[in-house]
C-alpha positions in Angstrom: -285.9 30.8 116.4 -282.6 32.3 114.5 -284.0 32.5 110.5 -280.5 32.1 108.3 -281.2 32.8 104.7 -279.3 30.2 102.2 -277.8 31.1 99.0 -277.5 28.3 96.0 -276.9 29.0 92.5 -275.0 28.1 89.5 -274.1 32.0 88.9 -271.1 33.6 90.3 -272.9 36.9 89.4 -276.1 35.8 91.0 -274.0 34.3 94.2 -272.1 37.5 94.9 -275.3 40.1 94.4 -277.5 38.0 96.7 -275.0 38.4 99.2 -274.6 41.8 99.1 -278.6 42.2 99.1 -278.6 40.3 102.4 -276.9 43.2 104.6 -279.8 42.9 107.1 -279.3 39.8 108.3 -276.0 38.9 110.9 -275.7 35.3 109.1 -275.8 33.8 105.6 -275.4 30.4 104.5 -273.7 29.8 101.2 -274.8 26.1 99.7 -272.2 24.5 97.4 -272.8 21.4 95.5 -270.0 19.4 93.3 -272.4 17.3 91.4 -271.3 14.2 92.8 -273.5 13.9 96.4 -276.0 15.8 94.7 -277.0 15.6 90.6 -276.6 19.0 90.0 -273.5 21.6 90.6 -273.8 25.2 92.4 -270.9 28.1 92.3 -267.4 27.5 93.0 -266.5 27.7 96.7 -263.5 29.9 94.8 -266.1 32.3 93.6 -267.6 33.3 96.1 -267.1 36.8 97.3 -267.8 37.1 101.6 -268.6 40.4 103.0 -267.0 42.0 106.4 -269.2 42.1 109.5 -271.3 39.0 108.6 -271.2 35.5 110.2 -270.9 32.7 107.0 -271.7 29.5 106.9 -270.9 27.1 104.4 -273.0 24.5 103.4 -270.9 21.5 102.1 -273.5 18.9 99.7 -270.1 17.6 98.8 -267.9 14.0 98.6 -265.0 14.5 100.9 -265.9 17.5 102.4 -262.9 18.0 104.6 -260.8 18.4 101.5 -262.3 22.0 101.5 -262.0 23.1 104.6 -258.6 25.3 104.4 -260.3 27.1 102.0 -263.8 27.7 103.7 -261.0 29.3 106.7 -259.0 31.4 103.9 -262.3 32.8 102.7 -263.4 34.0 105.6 -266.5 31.4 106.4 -267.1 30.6 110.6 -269.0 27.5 110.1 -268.8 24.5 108.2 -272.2 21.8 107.5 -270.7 18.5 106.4 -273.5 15.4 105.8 -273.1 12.4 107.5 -273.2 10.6 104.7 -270.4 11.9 103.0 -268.1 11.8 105.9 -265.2 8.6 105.9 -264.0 9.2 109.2 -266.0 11.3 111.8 -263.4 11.5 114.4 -260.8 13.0 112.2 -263.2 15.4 110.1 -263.9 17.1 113.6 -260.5 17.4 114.8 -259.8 18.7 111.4 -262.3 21.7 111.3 -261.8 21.9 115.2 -257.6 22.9 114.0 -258.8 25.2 111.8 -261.1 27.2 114.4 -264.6 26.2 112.2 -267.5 25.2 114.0 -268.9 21.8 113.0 -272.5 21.2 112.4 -273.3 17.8 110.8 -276.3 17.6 108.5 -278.9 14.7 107.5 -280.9 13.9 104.2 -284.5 13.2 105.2 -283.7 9.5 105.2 -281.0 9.4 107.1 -281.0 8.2 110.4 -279.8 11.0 113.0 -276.5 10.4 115.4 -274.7 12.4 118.2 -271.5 12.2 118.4 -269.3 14.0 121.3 -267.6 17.3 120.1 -270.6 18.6 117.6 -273.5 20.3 119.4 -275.2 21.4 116.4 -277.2 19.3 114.0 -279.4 20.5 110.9 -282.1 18.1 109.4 -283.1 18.5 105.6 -286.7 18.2 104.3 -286.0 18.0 101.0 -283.4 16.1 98.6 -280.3 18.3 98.8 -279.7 19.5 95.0 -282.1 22.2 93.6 -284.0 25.2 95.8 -287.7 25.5 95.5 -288.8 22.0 96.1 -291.8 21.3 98.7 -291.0 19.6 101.8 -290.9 16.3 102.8 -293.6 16.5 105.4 -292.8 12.7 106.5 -289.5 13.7 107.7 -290.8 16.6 110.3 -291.4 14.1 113.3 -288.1 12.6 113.1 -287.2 16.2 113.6 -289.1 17.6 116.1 -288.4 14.0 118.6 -284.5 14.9 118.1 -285.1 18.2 119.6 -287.3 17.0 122.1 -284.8 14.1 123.4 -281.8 16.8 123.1 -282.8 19.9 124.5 -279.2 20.9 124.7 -278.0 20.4 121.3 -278.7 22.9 118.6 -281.1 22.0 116.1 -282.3 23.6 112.6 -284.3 22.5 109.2 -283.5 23.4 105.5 -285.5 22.8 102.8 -288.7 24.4 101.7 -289.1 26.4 104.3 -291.9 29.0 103.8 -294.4 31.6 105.6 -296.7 28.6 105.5 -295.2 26.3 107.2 -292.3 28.0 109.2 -294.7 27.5 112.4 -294.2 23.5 112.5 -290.9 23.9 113.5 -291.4 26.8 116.3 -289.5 24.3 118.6 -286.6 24.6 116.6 -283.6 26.4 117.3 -283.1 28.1 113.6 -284.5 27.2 110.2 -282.2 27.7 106.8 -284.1 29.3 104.3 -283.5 29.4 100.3 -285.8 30.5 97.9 -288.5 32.4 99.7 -285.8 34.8 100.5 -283.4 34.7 97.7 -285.7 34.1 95.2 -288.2 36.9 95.9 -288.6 40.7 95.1 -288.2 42.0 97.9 -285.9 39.7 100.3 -286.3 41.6 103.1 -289.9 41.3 103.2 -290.0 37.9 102.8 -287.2 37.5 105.5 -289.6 40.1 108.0 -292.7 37.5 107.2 -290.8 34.5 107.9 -289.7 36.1 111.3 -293.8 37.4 112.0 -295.1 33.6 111.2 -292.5 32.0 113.3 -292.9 34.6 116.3 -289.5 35.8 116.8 
């Protein structure tokens, strides 16, 4: 199981110096909300600042996400998360991110029910309401989960949302988990980050 840490916040500061303070890991998610899918806004996809030698991710809690994709390239990001729901036209949002060379996974809120569609191999499920960190996870939603990765073996499957040394075991069958606050949030992230990876045994 791949642990990806997940940076949201409000802060351009607090954006920027979590990033930096998360050299020890190969990838990093960076969540961005407009306040429109979600009830709340994060930092500016503009503000961000990447770092070289790390693999980014962004995580788009966005209307219209495709809108943003020529910027996620310019900034340096190698992966793009887009949720079904706010998508118009699937077809054309993956050729779109497949021209630009981003690698498409598509993302579900916990009610949503899951699809496959041909040309996306990875899928990420959320177990909480996407819009603040630090809320406790939907525990209803983890079956849904762990039947999709059972039925599709082959396709690459994660969970975000309220992810913690607790409960990082349920998902063991997973291929990664996205984690926010008990990372980002904590005194010592690489500690937390090294007790996520002892609990989930990898």
């Amino acid at each position: 199981m791949q642990i990806i840490p997940a940076v949201l916040t409000s802060d351009k500061q607090e954006l920027n110096e979590t990033i930096q303070n998360l050299s020890f890991t190969k990838v990093i998610q960076i969540d961005f909300m407009d306040g429109l899918f979600t009830d709340t806004k994060s930092a500016q996809l503009s503000e961000v600042e990447l770092v070289k030698g790390k693999f980014f991710e962004a995580h788009l809690m966005v209307e219209s996400p495709e809108q943003k994709f020529e910027l996620i390239k310019k900034k340096g990001f190698k992966r793009v998360i887009c949720h079904v729901e706010t998508i118009q036209d699937l077809s054309k949002t993956i050729k779109e991110a497949e021209n630009l060379g981003l690698e498409l996974c598509l993302a579900f809120n916990p009610t949503t029910p899951p699809i496959i569609t041909k040309g996306v191999n990875r899928y990420l499920f959320l177990t909480v309401i996407p819009g603040r960190q630090g809320q406790k996870l939907i525990e209803k939603a983890i079956p849904q989960i762990l039947n999709f990765k059972k039925r599709n073996p082959n396709l690459v499957v994660g969970v975000d949302g309220g992810i913690t040394a607790d409960n990082i075991k349920l998902f063991k069958t997973l291929d990664y988990v996205c984690v926010g606050s008990f990372i980002t949030k904590s005194k010592d992230l690489k500690k937390s980050y090294d007790k996520l990876k002892l609990e989930s045994g990898s």
